[in-house]
C-alpha positions in Angstrom: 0.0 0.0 0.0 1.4 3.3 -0.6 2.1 6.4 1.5 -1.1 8.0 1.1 -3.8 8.4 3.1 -7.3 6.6 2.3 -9.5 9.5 3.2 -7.8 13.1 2.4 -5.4 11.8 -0.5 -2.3 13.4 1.0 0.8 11.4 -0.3 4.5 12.0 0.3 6.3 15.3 -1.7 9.3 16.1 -2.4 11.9 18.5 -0.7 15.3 19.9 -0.4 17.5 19.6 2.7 19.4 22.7 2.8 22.5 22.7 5.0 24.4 25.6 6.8 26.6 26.5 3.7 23.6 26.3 1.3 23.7 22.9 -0.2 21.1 21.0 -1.1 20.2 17.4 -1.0 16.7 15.3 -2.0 14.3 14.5 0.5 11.3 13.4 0.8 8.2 14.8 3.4 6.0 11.8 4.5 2.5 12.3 5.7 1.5 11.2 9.5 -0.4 8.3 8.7 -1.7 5.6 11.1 -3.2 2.6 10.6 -6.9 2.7 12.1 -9.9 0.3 12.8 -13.0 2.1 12.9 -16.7 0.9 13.2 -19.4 2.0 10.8 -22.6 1.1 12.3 -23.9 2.2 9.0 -22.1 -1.6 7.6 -22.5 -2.6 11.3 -18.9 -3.8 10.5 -15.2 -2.8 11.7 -13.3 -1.3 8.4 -9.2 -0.7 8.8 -8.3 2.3 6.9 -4.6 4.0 6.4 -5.2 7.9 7.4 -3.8 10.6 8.8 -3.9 12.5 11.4 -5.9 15.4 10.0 -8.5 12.8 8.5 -9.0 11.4 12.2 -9.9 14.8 13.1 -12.2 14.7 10.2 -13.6 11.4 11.0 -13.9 12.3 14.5 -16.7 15.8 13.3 -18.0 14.5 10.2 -18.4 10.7 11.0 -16.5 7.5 9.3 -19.0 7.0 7.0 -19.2 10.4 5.6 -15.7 10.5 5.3 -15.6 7.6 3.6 -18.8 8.2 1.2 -16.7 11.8 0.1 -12.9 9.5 -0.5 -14.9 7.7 -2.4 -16.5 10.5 -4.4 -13.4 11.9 -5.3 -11.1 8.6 -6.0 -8.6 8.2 -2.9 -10.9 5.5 -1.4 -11.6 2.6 -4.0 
C-alpha cells in the first residue's frame, strides 16, 4: 500500500535539505499516517483504513461514513 492516506489523499512530496553553507540534498516529506480500525454502524462492521492524522480529526466531526462516502467521491478510497 502506498504512502497516502485513504481518506484526504495526502501522499509523500518532495523537498530539499538545505545545509548551513547552502547545499542541497533530496528529500522526501511523509505524511502522519496511522493505521486505524474504525466501526461504521452504518455496515455494522469494523473497516481498517490508512489515514492521517488530519482525517482522524475529520472522521472524528463529520463521521466515518461520511468520510468515507466523500474519499470515495473523489477517488482516494476505492
Amino acid at each position: 500500500m502506498s504512502r497516502a492516506c485513504q481518506i484526504t489523499g495526502k501522499k509523500s512530496i518532495g523537498g530539499n535539505n538545505v545545509s548551513h553553507s547552502n547545499i542541497k540534498t533530496k528529500r522526501r516529506f511523509n505524511p502522519n499516517l496511522h493505521t486505524k480500525k474504525f466501526y461504521v454502524p452504518e455496515l455494522d462492521e469494523w473497516v481498517v483504513l490508512k489515514v492521517s492524522a488530519h482525517a482522524m480529526r475529520n472522521i472524528n466531526k463529520n463521521g466515518v461514513w461520511n468520510c468515507i462516502v466523500e474519499a470515495s467521491k473523489k477517488g482516494f478510497l476505492k
